[in-house]
The first five atom37 places (N, CA, C, CB, O) and aatype in JSON, in Angstrom:
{
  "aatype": [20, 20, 20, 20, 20, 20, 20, 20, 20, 20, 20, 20, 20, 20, 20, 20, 20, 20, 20, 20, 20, 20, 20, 20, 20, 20, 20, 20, 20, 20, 20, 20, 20, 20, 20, 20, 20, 20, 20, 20, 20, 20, 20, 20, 20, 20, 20, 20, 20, 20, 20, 20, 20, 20, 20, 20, 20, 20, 20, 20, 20, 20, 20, 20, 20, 20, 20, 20, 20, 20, 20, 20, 20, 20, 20, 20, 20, 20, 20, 20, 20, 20, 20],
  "atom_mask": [
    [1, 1, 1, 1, 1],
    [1, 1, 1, 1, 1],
    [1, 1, 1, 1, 1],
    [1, 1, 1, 1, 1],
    [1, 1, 1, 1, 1],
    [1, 1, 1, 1, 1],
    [1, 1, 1, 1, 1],
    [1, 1, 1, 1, 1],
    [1, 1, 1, 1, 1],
    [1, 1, 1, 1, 1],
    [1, 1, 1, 1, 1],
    [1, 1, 1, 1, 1],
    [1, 1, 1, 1, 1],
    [1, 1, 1, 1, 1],
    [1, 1, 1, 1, 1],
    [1, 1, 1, 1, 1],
    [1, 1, 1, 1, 1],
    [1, 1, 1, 1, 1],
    [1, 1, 1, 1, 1],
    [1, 1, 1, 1, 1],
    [1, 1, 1, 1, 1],
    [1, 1, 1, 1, 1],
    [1, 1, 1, 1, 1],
    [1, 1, 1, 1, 1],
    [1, 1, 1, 1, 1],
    [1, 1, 1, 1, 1],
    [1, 1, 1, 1, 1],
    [1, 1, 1, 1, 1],
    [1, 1, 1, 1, 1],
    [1, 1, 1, 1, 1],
    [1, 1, 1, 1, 1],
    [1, 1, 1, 1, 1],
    [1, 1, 1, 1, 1],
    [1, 1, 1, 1, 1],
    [1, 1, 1, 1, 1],
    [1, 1, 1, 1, 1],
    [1, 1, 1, 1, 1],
    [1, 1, 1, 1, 1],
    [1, 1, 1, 1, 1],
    [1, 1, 1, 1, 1],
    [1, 1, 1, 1, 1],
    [1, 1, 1, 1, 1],
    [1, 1, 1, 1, 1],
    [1, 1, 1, 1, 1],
    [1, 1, 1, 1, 1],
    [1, 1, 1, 1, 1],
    [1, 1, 1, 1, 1],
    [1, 1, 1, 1, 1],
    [1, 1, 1, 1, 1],
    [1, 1, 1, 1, 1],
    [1, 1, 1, 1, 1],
    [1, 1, 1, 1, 1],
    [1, 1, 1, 1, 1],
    [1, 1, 1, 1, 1],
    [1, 1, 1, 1, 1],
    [1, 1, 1, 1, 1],
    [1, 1, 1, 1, 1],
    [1, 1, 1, 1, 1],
    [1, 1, 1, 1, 1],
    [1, 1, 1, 1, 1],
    [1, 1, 1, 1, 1],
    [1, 1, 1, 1, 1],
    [1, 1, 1, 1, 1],
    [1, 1, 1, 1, 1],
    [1, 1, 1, 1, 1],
    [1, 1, 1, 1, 1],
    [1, 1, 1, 1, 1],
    [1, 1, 1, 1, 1],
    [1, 1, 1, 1, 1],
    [1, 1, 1, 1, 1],
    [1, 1, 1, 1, 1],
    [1, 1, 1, 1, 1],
    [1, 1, 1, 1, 1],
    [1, 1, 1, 1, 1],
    [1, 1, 1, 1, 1],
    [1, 1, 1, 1, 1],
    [1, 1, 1, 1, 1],
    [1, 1, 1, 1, 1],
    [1, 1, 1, 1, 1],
    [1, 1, 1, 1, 1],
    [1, 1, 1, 1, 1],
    [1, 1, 1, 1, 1],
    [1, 1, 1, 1, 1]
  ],
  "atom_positions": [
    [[32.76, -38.59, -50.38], [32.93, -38.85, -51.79], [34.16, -39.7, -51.97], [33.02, -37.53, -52.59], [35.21, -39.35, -52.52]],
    [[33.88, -40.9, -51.43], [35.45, -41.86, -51.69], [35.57, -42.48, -52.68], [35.82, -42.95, -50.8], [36.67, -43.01, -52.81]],
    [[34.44, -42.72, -53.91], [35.23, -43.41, -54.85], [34.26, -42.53, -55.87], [35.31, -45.27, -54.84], [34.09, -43.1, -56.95]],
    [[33.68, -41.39, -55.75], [33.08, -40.19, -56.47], [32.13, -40.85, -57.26], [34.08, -39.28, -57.34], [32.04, -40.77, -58.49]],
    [[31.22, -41.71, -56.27], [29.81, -41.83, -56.2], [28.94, -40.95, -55.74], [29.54, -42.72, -55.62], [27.76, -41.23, -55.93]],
    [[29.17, -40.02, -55.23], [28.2, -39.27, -53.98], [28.28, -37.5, -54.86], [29.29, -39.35, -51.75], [29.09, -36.61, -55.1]],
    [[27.06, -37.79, -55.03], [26.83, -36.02, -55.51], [27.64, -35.3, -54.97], [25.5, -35.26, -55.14], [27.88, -35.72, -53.84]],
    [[28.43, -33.99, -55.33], [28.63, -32.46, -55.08], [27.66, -32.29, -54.23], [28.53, -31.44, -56.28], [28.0, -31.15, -53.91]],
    [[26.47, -32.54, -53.43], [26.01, -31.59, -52.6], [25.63, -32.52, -51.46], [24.87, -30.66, -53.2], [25.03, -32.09, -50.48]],
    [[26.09, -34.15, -51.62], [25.81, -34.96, -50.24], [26.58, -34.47, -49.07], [26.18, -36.48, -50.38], [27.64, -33.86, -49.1]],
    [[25.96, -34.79, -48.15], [26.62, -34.43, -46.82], [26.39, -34.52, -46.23], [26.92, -33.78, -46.4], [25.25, -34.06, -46.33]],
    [[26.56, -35.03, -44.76], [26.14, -35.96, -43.82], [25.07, -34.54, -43.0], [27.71, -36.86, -42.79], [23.96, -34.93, -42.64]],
    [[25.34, -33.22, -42.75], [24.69, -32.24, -41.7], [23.86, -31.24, -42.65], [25.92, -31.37, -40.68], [23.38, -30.14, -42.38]],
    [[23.84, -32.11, -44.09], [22.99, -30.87, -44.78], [21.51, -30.39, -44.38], [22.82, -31.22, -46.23], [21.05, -29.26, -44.21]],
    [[20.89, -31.77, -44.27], [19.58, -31.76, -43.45], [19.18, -31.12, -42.1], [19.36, -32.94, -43.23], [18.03, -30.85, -41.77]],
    [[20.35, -30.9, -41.35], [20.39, -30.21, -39.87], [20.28, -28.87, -40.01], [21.68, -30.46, -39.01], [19.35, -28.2, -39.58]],
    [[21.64, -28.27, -40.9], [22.06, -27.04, -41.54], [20.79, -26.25, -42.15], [23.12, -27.39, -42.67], [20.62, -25.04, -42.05]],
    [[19.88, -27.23, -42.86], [18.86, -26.56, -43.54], [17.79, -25.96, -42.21], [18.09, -27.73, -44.71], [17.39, -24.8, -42.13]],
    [[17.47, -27.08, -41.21], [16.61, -27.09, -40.39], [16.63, -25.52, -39.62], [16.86, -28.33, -39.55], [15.74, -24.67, -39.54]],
    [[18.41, -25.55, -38.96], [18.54, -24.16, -38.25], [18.15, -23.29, -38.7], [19.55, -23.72, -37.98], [17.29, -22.51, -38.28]],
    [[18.94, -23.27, -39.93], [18.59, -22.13, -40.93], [17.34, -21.73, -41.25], [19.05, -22.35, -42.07], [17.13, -20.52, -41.13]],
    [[16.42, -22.44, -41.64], [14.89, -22.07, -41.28], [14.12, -22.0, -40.47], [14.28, -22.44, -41.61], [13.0, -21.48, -40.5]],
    [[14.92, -22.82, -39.24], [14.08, -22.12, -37.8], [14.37, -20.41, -37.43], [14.73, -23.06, -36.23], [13.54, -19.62, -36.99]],
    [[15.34, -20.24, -37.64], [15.69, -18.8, -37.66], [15.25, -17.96, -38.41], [16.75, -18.6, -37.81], [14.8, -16.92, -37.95]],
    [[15.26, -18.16, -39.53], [14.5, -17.59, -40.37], [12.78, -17.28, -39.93], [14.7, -18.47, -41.52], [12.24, -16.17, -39.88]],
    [[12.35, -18.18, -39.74], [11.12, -18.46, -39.52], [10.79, -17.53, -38.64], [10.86, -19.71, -39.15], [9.9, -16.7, -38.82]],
    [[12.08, -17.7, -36.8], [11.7, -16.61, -35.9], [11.78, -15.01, -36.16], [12.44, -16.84, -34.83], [11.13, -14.09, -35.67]],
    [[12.6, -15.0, -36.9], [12.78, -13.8, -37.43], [11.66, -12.8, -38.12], [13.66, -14.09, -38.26], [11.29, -11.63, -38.03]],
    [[11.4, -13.75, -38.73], [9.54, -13.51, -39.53], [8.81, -13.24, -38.96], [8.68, -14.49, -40.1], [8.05, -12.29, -39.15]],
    [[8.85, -14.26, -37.76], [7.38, -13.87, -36.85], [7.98, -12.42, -36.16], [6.83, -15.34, -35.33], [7.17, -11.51, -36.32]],
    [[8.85, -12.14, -35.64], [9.52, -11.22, -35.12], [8.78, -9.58, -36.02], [11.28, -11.72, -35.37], [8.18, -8.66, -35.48]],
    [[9.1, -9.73, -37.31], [8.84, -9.0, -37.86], [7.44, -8.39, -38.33], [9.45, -9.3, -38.42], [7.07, -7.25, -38.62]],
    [[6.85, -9.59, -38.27], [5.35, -9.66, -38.59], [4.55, -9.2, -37.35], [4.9, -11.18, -39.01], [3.55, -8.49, -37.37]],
    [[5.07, -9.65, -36.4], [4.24, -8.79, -35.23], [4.38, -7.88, -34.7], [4.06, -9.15, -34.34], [3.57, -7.47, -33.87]],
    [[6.11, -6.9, -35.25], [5.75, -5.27, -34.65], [5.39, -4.7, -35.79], [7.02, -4.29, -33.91], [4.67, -3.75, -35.53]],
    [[5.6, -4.87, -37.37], [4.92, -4.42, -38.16], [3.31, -4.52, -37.88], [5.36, -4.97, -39.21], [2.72, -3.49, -38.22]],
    [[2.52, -5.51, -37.35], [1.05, -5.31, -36.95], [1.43, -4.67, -36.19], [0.06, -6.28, -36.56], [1.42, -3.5, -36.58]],
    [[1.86, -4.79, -35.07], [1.92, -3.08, -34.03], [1.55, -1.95, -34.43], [3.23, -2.51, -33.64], [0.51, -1.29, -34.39]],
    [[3.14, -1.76, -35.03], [2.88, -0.36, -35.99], [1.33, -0.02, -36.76], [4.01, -0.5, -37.34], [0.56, 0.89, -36.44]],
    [[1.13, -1.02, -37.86], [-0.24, -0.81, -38.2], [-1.59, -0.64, -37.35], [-0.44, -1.74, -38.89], [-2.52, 0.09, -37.7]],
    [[-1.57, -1.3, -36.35], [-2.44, -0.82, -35.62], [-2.17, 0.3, -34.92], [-2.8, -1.62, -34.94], [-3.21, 0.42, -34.27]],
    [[-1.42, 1.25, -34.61], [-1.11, 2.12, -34.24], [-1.04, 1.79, -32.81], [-1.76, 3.04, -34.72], [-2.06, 1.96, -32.14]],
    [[-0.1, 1.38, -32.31], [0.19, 1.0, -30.56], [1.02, 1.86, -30.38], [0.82, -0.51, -30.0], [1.9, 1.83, -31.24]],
    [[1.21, 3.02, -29.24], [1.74, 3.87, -28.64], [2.32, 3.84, -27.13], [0.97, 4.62, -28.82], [3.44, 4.19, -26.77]],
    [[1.31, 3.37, -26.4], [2.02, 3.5, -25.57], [2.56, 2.35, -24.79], [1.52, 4.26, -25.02], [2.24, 1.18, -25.0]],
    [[3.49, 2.81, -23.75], [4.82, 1.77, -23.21], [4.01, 0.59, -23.18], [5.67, 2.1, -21.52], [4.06, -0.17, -24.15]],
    [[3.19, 0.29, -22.11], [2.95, -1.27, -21.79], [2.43, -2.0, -22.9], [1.96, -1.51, -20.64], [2.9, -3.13, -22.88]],
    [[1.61, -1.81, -23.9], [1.81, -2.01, -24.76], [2.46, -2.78, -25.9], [1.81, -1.53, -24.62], [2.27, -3.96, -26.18]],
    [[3.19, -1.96, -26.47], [4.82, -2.02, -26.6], [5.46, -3.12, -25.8], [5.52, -0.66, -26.08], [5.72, -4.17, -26.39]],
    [[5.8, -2.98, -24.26], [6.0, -4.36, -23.78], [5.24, -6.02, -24.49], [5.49, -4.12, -22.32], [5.82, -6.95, -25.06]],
    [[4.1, -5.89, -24.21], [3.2, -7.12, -24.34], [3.32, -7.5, -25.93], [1.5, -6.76, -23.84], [3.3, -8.68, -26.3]],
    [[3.47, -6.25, -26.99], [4.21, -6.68, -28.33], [5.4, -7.3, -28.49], [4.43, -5.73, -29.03], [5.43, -8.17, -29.36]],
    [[6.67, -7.02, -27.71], [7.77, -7.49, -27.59], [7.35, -8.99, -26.88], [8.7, -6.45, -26.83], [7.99, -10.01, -27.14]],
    [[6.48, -8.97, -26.2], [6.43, -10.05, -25.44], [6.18, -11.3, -26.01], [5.61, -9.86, -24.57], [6.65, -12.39, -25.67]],
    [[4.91, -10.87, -27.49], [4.3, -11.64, -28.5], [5.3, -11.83, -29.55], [3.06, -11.01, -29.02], [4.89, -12.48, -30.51]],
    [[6.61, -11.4, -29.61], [7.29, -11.41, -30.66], [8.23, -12.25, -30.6], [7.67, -10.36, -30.96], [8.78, -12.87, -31.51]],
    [[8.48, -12.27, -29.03], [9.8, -12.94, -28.42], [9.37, -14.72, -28.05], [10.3, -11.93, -26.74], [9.3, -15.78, -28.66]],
    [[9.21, -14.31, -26.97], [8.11, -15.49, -26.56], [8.11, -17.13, -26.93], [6.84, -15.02, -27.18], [8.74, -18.17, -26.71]],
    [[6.72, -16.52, -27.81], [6.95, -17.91, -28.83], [7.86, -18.67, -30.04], [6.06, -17.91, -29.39], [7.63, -19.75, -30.58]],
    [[8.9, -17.78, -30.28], [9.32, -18.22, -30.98], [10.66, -19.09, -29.59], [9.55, -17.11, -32.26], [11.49, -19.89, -30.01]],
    [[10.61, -18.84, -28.58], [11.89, -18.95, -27.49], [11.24, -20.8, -27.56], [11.79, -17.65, -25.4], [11.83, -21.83, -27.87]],
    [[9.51, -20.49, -27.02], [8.79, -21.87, -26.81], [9.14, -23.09, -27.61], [7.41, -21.7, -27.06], [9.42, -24.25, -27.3]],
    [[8.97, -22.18, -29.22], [8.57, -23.17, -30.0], [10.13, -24.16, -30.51], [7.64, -22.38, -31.3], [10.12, -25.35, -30.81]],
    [[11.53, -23.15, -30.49], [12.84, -23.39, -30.54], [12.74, -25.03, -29.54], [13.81, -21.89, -29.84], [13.01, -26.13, -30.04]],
    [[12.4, -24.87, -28.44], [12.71, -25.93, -27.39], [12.15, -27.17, -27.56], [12.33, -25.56, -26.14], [12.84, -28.16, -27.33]],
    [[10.72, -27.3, -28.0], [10.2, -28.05, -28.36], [10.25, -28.6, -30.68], [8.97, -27.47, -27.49], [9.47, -29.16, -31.45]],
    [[11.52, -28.02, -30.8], [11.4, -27.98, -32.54], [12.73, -28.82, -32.36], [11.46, -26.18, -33.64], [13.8, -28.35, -31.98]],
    [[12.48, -30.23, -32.73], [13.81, -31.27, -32.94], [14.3, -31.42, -34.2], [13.55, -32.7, -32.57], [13.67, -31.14, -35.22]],
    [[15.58, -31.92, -34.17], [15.85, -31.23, -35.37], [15.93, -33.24, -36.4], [17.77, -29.85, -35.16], [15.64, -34.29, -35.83]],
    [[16.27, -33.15, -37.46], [15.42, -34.43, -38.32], [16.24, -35.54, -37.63], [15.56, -34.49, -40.33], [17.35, -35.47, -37.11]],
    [[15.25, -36.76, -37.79], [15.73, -38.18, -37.27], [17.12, -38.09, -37.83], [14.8, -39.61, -37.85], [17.6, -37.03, -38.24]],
    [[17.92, -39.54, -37.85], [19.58, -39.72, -38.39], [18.87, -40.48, -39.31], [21.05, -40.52, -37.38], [17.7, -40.73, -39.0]],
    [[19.39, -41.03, -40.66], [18.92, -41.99, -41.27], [19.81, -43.04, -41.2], [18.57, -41.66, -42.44], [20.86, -43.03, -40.56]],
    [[19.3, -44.11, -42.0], [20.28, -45.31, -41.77], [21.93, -45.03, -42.15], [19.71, -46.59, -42.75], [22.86, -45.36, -41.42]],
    [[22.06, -44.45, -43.3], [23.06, -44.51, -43.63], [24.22, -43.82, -42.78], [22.9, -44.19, -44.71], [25.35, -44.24, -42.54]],
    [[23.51, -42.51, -42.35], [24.27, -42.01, -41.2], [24.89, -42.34, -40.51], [23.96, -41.67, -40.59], [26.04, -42.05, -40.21]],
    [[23.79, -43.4, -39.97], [23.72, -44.01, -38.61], [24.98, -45.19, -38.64], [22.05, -44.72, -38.32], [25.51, -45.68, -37.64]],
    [[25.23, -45.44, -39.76], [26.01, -46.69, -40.47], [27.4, -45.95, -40.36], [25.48, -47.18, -42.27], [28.15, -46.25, -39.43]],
    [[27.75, -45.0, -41.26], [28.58, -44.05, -41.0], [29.22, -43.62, -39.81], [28.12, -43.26, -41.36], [30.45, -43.6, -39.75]],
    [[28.27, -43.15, -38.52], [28.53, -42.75, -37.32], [29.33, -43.86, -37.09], [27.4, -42.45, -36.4], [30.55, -43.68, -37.13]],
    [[28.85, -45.11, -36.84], [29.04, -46.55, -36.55], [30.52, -46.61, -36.58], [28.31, -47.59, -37.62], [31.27, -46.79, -35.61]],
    [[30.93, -46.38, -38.21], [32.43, -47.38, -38.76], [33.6, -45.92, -38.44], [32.36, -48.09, -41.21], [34.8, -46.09, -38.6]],
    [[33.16, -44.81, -38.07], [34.3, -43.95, -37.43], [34.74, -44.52, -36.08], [33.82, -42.43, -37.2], [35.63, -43.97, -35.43]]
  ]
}
């Protein structure tokens, strides 16, 4: 904000910040959503239980690795540049 052109909420990592934040979120969800089906289906015993943890964990580990986080845009990129 150097000559207080630039909104209160510009910012060069807001777009990144948002991304984490809802990838986590997201794993968290699935996390939740699949021992709550557990529970509802009534799963008891151990191995089980393993292969639920397994479905809970898992993919969300997969999908983290392969989930990039947003292009730079120009202006950024312009920015990065003149530091």
């Amino acid at each position: 904000m150097q000559f207080g052109t630039a909104g209160p909420v510009a910012g060069g990592y807001t777009r990144l910040m948002y991304s984490q934040t809802a990838k986590t979120l997201l794993f968290i969800a699935w996390s939740i959503a699949v021992f709550l089906a557990a529970i509802a289906i009534g799963i008891t015993s151990i191995a089980n239980w393993v292969i639920v943890a397994f479905v809970a964990i898992v993919p969300p580990l997969v999908v983290r690795s392969f989930w990039r986080a947003p292009e730079q845009t120009i202006s950024e990129s312009i920015n990065e540049a003149r530091r």
